[in-house]
N, CA, C and O atoms as a printed pandas DataFrame, in Angstrom:
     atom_number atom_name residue_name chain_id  residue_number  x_coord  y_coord  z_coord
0              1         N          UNK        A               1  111.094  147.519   33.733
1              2        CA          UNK        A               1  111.359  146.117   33.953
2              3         C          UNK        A               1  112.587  145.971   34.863
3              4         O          UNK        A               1  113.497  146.796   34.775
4              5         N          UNK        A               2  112.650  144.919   35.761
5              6        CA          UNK        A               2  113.866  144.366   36.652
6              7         C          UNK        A               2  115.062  144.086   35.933
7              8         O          UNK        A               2  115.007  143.221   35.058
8              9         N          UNK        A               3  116.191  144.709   36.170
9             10        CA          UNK        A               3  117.626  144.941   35.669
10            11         C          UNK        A               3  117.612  143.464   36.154
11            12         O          UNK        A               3  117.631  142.633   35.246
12            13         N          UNK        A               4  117.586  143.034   37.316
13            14        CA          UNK        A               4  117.926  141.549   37.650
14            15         C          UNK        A               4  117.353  140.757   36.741
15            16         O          UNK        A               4  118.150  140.119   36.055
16            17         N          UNK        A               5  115.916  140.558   36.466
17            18        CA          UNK        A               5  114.546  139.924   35.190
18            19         C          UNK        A               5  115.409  140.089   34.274
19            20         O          UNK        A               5  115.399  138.984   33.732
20            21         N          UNK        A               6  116.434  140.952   33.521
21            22        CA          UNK        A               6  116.549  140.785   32.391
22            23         C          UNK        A               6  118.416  140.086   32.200
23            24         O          UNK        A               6  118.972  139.579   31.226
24            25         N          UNK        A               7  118.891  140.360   33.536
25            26        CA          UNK        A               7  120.341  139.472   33.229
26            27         C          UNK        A               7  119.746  137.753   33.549
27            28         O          UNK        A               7  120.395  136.707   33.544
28            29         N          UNK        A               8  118.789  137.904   33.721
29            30        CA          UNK        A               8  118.452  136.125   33.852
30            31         C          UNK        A               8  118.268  135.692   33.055
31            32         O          UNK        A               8  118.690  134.569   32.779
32            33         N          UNK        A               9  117.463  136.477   32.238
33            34        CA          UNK        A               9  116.783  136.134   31.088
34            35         C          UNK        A               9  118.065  136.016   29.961
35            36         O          UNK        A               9  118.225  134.909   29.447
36            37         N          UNK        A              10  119.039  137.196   29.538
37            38        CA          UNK        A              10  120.056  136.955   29.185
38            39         C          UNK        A              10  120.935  135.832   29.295
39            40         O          UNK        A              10  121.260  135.044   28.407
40            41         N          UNK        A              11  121.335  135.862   30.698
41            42        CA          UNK        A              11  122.248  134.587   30.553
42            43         C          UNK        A              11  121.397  133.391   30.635
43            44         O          UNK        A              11  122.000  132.441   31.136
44            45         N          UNK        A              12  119.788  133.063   30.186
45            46        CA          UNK        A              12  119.264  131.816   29.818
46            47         C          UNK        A              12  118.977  132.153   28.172
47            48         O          UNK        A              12  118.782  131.109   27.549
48            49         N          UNK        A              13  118.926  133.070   27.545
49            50        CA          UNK        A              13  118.890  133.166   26.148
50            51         C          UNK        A              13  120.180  132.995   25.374
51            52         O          UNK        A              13  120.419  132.221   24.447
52            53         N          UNK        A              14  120.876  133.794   25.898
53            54        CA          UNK        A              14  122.369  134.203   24.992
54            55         C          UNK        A              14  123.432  132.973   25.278
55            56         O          UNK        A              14  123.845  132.007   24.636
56            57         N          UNK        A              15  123.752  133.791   27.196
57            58        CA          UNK        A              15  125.599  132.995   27.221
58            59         C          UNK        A              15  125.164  131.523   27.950
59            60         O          UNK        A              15  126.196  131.253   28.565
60            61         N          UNK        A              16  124.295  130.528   28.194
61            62        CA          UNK        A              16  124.414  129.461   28.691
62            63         C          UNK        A              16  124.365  128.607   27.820
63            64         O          UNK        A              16  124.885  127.498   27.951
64            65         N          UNK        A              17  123.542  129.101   26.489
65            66        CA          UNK        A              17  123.332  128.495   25.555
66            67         C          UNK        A              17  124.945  128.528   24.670
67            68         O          UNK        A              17  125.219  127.408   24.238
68            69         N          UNK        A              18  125.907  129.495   24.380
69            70        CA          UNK        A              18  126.582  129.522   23.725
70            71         C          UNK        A              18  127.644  128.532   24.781
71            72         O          UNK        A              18  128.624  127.992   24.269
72            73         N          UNK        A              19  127.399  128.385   26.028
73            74        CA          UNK        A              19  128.846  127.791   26.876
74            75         C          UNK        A              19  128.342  126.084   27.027
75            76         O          UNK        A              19  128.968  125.225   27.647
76            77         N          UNK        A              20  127.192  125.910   26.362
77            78        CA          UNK        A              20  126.610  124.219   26.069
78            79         C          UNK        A              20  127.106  123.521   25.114
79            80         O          UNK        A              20  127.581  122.394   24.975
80            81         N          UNK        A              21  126.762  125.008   24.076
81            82        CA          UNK        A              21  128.013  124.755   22.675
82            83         C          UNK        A              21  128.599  124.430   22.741
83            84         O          UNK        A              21  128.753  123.235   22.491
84            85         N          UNK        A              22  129.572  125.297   23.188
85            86        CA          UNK        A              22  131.092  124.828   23.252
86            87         C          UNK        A              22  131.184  123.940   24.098
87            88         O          UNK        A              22  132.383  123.664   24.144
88            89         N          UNK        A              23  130.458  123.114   25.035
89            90        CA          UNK        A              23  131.171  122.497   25.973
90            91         C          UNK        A              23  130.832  120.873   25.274
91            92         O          UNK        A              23  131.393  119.787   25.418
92            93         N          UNK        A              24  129.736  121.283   24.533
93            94        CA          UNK        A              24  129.354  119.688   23.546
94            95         C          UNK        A              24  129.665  118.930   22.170
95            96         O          UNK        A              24  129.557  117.765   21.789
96            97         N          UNK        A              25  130.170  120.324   21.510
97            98        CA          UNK        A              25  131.114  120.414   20.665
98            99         C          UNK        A              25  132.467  120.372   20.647
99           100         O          UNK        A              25  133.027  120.204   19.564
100          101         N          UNK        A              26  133.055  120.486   21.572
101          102        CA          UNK        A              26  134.355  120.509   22.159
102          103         C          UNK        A              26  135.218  120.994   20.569
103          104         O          UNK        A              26  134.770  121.868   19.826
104          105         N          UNK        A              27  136.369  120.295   20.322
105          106        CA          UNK        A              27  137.442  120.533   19.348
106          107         C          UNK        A              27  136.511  120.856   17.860
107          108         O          UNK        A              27  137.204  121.368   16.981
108          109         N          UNK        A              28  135.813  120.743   17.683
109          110        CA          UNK        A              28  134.923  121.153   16.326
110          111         C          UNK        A              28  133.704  121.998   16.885
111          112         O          UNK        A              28  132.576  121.932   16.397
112          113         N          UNK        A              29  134.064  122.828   18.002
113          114        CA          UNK        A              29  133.900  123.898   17.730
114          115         C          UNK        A              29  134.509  125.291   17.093
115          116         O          UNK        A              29  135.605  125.524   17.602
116          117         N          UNK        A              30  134.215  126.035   16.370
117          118        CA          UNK        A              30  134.676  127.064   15.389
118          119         C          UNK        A              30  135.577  128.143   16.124
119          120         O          UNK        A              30  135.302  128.715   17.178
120          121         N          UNK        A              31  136.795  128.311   15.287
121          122        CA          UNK        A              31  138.173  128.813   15.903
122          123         C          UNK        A              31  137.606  130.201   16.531
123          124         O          UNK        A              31  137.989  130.625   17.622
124          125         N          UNK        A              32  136.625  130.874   15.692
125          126        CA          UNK        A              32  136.255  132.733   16.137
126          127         C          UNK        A              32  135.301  132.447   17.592
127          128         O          UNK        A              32  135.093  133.417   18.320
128          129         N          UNK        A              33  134.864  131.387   17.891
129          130        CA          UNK        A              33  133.988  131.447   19.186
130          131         C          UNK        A              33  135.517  131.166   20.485
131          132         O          UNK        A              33  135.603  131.633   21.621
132          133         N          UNK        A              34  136.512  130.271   19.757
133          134        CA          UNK        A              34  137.583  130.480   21.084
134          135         C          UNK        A              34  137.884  131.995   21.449
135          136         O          UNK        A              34  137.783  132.504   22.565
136          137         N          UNK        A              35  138.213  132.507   20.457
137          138        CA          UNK        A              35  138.528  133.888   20.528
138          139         C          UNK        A              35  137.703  134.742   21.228
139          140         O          UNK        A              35  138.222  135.672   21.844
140          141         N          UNK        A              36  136.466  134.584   21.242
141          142        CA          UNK        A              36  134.939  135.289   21.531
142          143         C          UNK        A              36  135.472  134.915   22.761
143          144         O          UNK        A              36  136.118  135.755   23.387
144          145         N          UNK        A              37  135.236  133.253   23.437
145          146        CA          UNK        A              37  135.237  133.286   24.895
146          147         C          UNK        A              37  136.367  133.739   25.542
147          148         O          UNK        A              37  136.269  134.092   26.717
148          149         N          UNK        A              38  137.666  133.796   24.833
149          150        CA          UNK        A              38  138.712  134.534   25.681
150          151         C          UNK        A              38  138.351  136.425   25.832
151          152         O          UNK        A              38  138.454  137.095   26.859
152          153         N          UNK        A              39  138.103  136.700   25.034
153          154        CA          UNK        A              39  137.757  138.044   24.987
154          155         C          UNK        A              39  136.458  138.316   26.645
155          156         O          UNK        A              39  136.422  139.162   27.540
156          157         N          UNK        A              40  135.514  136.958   26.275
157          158        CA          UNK        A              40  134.599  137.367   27.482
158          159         C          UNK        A              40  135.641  137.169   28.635
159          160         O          UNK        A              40  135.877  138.038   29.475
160          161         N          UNK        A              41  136.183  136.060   28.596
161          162        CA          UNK        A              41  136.925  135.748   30.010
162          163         C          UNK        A              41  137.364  137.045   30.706
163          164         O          UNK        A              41  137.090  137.408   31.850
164          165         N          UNK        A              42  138.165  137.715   29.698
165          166        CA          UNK        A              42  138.703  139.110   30.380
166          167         C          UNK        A              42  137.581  140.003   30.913
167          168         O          UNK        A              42  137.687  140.611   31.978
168          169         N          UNK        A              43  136.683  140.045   30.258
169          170        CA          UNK        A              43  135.412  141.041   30.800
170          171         C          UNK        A              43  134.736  140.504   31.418
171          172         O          UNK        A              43  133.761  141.221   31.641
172          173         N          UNK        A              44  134.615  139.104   32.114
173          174        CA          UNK        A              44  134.004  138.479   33.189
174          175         C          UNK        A              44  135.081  138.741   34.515
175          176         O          UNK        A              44  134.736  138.907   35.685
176          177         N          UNK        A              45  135.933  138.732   34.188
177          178        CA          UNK        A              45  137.446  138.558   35.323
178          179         C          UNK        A              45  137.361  140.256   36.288
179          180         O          UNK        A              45  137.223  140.654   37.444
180          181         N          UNK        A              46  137.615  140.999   34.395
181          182        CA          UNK        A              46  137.516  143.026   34.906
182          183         C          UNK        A              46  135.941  143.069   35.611
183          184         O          UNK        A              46  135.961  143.112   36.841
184          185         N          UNK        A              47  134.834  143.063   35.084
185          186        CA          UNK        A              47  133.505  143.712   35.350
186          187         C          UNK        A              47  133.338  142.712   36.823
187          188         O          UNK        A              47  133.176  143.440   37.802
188          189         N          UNK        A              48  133.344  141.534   37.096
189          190        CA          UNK        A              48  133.126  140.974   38.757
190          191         C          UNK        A              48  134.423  140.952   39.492
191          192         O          UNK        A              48  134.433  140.884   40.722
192          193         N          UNK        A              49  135.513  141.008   38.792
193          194        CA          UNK        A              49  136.432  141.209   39.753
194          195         C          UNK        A              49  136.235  142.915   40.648
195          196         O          UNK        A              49  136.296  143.023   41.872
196          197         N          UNK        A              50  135.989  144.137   39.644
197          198        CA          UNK        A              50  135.516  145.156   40.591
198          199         C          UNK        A              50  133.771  144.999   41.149
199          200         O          UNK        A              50  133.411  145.887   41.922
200          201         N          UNK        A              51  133.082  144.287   40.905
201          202        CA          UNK        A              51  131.908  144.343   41.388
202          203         C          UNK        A              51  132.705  143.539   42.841
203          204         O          UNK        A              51  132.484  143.980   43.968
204          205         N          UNK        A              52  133.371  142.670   42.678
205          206        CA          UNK        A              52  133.544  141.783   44.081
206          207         C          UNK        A              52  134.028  142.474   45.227
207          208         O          UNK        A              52  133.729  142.371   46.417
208          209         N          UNK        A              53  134.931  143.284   44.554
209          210        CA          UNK        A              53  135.678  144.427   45.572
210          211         C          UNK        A              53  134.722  145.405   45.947
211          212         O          UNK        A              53  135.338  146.294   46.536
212          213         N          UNK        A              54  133.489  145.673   45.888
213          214        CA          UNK        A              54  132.777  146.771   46.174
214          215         C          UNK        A              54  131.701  145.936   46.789
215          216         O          UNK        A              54  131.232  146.183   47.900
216          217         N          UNK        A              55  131.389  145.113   46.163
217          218        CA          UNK        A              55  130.649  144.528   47.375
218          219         C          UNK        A              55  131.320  143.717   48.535
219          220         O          UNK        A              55  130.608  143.493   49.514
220          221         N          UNK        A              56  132.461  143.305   48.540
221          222        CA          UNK        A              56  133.475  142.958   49.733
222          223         C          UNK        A              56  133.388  144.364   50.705
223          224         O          UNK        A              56  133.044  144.179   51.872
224          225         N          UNK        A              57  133.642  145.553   50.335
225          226        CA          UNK        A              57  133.985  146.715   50.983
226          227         C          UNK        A              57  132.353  146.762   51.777
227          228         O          UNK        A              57  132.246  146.664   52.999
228          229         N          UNK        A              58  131.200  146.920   50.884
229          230        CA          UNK        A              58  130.023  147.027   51.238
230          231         C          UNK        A              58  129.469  145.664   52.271
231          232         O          UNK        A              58  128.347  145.622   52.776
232          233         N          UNK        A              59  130.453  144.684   52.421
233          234        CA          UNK        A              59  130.112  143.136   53.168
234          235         C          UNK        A              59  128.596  143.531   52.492
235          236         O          UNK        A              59  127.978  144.519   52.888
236          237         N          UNK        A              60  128.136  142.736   51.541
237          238        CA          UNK        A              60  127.346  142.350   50.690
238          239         C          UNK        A              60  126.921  141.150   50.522
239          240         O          UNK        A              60  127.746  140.463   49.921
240          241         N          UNK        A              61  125.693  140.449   50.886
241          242        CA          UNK        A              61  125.324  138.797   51.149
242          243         C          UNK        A              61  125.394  138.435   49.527
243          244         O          UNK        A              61  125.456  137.342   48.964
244          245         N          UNK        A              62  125.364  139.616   49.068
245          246        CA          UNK        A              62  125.492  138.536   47.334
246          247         C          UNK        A              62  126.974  138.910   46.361
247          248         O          UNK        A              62  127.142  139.137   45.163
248          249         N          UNK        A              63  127.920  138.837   47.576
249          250        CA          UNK        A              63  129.323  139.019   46.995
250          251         C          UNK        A              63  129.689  137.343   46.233
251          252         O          UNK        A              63  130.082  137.078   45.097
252          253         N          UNK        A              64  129.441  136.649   47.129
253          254        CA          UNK        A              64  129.594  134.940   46.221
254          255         C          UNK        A              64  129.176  135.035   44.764
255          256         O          UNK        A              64  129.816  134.201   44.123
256          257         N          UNK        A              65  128.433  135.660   44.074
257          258        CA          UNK        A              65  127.935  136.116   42.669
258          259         C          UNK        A              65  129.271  135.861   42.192
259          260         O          UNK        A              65  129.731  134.831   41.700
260          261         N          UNK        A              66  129.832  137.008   42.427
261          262        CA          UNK        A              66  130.921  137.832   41.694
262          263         C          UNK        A              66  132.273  136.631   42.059
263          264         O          UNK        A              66  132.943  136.086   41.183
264          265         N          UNK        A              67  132.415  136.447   43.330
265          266        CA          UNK        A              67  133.192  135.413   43.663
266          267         C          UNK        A              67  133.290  134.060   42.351
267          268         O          UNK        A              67  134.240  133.594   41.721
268          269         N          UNK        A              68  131.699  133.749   42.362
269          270        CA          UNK        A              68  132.046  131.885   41.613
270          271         C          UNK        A              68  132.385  132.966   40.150
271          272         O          UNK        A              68  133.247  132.345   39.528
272          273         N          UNK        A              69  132.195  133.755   39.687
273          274        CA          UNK        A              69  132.330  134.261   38.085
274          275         C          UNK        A              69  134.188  134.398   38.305
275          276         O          UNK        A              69  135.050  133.917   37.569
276          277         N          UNK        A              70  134.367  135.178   39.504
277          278        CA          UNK        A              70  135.908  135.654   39.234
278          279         C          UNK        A              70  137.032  134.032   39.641
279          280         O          UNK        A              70  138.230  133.930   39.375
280          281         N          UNK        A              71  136.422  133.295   40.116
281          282        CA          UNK        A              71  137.205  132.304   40.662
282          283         C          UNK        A              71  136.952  131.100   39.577
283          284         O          UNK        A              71  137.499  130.011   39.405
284          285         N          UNK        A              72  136.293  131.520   39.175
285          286        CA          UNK        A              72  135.459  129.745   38.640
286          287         C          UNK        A              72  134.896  130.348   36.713
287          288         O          UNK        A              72  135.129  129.904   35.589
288          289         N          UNK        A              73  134.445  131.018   37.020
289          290        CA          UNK        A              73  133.883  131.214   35.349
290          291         C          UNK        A              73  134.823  131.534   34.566
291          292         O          UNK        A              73  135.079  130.827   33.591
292          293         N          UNK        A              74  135.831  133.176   34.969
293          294        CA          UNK        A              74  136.316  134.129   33.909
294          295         C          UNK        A              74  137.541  132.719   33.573
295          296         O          UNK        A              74  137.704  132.253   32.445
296          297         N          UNK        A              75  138.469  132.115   35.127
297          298        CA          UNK        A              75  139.370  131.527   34.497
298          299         C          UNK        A              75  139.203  129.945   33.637
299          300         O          UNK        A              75  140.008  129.216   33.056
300          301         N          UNK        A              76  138.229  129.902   33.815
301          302        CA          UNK        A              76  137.737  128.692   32.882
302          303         C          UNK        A              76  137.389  128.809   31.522
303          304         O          UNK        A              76  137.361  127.835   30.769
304          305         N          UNK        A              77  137.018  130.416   31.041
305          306        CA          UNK        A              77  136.616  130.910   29.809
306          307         C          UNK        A              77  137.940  131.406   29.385
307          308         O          UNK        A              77  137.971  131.186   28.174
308          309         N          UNK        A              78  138.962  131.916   29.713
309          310        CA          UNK        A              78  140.527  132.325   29.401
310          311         C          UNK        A              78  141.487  131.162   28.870
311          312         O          UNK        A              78  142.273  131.187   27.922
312          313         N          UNK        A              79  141.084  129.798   30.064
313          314        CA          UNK        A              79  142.252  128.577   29.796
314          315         C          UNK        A              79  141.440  128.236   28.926
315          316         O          UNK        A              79  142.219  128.241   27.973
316          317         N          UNK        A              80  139.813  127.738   28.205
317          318        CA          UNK        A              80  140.068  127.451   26.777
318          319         C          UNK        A              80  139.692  128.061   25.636
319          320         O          UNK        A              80  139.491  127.476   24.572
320          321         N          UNK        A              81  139.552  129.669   25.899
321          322        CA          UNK        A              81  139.736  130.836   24.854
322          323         C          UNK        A              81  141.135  130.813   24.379
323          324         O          UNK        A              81  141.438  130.998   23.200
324          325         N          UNK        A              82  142.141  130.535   25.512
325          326        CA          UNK        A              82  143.622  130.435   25.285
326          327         C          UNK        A              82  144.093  129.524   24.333
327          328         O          UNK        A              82  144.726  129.797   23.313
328          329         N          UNK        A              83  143.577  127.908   24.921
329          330        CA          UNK        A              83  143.828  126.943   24.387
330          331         C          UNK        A              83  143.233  126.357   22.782
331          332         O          UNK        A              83  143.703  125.530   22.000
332          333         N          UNK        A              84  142.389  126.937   22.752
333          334        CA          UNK        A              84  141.219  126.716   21.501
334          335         C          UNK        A              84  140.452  124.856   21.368
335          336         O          UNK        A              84  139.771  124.092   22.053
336          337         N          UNK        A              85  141.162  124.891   19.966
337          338        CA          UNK        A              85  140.905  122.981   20.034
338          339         C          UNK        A              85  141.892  122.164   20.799
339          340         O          UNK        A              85  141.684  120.971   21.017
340          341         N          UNK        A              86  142.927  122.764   21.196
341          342        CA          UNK        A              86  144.083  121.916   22.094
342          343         C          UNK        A              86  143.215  121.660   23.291
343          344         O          UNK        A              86  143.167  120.633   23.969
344          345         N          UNK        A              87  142.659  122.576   23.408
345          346        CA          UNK        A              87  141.808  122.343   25.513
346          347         C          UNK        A              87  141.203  120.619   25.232
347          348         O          UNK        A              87  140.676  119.991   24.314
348          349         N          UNK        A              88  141.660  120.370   26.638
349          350        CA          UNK        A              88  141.634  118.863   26.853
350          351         C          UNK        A              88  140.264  118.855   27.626
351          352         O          UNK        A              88  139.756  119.750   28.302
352          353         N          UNK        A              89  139.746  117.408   27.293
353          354        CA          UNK        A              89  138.661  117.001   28.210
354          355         C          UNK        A              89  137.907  117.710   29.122
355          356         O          UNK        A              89  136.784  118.184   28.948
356          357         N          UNK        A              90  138.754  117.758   30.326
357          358        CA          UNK        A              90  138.157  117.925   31.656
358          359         C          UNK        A              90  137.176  119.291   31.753
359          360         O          UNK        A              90  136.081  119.517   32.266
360          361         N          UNK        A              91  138.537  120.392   30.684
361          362        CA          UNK        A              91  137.799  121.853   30.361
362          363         C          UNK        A              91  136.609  122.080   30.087
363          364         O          UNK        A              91  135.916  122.867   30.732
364          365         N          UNK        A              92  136.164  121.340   28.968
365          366        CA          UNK        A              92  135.366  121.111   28.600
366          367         C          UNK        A              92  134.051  120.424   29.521
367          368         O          UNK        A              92  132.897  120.679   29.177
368          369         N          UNK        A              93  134.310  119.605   30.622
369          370        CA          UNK        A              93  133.173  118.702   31.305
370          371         C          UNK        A              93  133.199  119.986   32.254
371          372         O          UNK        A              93  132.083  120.095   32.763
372          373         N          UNK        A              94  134.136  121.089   32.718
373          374        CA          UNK        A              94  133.791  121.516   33.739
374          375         C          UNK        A              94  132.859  123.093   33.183
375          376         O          UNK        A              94  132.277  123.952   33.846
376          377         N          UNK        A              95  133.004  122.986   32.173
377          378        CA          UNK        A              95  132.221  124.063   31.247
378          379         C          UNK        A              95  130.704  123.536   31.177
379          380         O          UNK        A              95  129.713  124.229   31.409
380          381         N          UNK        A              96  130.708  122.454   30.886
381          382        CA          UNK        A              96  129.432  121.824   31.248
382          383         C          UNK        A              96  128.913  122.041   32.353
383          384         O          UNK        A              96  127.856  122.668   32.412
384          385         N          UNK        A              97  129.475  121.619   33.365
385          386        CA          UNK        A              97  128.883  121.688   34.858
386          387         C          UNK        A              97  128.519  123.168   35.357
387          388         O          UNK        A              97  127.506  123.551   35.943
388          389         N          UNK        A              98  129.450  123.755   35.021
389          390        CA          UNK        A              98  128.852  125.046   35.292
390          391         C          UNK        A              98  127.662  125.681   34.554
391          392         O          UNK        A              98  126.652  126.248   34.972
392          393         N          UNK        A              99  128.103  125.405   33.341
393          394        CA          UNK        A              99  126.628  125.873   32.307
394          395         C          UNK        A              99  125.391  125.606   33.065
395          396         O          UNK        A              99  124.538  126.374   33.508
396          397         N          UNK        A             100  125.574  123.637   33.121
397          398        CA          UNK        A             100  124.386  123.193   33.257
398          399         C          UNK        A             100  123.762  123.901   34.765
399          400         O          UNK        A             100  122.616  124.318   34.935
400          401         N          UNK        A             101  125.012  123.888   35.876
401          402        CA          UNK        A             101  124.331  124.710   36.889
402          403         C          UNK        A             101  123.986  125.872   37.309
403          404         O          UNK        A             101  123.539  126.120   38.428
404          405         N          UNK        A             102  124.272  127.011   36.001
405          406        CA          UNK        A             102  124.262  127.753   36.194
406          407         C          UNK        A             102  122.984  128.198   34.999
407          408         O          UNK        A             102  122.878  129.405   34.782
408          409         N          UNK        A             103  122.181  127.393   34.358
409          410        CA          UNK        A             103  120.744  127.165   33.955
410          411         C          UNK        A             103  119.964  126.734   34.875
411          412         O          UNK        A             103  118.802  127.133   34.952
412          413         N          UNK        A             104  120.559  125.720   35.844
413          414        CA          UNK        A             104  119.493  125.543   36.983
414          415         C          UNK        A             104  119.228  126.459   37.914
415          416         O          UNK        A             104  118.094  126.622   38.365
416          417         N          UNK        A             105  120.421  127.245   38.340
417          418        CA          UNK        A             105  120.146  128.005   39.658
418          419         C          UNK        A             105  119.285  129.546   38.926
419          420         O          UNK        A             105  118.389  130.183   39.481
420          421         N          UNK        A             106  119.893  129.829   37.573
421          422        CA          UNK        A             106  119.000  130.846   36.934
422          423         C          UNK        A             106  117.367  130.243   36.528
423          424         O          UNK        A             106  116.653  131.127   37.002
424          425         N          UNK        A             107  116.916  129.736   36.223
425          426        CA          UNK        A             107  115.601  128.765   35.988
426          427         C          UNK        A             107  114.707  128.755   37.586
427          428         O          UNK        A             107  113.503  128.803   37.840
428          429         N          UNK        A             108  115.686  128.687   38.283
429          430        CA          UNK        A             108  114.941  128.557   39.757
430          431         C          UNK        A             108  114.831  129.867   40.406
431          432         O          UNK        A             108  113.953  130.301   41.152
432          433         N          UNK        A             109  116.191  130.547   39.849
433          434        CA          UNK        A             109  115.908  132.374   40.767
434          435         C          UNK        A             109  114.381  132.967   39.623
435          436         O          UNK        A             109  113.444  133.657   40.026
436          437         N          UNK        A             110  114.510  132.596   38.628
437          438        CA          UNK        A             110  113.596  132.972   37.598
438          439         C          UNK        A             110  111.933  132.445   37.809
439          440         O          UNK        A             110  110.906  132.967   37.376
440          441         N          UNK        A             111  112.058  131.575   38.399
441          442        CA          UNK        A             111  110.654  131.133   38.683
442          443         C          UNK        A             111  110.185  131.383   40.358
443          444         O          UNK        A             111  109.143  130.939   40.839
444          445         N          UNK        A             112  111.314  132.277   41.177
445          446        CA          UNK        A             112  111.203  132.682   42.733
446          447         C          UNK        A             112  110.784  134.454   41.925
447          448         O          UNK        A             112  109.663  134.859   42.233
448          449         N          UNK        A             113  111.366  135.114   41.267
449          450        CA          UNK        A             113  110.842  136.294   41.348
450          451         C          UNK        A             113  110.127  136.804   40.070
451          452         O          UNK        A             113  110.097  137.832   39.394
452          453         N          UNK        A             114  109.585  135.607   40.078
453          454        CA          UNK        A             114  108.203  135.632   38.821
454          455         C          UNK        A             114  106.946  135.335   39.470
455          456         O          UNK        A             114  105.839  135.597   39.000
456          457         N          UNK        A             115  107.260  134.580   40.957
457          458        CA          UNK        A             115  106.766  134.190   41.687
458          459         C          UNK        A             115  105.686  133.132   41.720
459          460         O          UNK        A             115  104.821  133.137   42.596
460          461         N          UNK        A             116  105.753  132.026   40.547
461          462        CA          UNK        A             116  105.647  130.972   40.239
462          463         C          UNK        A             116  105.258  130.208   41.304
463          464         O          UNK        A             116  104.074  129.877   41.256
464          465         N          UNK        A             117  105.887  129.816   42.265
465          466        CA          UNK        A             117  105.912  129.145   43.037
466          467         C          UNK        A             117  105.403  130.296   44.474
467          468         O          UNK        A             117  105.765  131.440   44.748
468          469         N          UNK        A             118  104.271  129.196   45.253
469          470        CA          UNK        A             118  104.061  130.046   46.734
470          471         C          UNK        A             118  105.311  129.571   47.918
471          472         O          UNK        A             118  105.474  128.383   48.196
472          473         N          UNK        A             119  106.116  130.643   48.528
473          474        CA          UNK        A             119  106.747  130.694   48.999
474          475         C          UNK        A             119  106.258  129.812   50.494
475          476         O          UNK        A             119  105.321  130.352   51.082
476          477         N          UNK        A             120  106.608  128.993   50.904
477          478        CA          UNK        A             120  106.579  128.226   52.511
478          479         C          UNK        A             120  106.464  129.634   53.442
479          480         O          UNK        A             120  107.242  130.584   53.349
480          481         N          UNK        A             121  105.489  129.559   54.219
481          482        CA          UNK        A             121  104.725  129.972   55.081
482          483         C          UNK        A             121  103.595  131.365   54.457
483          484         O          UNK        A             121  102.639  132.016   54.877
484          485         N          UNK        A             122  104.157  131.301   53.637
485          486        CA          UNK        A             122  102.719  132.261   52.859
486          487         C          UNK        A             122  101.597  131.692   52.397
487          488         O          UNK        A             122  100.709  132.388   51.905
């Protein structure tokens, strides 16, 4: 089976669902899941921060991957793994936005190499 097929499938089973949670639950969500997402933050930050550097070195068209996780995901999962129920508002709406877009753009790579859909000019 496709190593790619199955991190899609992952992050539409496991972590989009757990970052909806938290992002809809906000302050009554449960103190051990802050902890959980700071713990990921660091291993989103370590594991794409060196994937970014190797595919930077390799000029790699799918270095932006690693980019929106190291710029945009790990430190958004750290400031309210850090913060817990103190994290204010906005944290929270921008946890959303990413979730939610990051179910859409997986849902759509997922239905391009399932091949669901006939590709324009085929």
């Amino acid at each position: 089976m496709d190593l790619h097929f199955l991190i899609i499938v992952a992050h539409i089973a496991l972590i989009l669902p757990v970052l909806l949670f938290v992002g809809f639950q906000r302050a009554a969500t449960p103190d051990w899941i802050y902890q959980v997402l700071f713990g990921v933050g660091i291993l989103v930050l370590l594991y794409h921060g060196y994937r970014l550097a190797g595919r930077w070195a390799a000029k790699s068209p799918k270095l932006w991957v690693n980019a929106i996780h190291v710029a945009f995901v790990a430190p958004l999962l750290l400031w309210i793994g850090f913060h817990g129920k103190k994290t204010e508002r906005p944290a929270y709406e921008l946890l959303l936005i990413l979730a939610f877009g990051g179910l859409g753009w997986m849902l759509y790579h997922l239905a391009m190499i399932s091949q669901t859909f006939v590709k324009p000019g085929e």
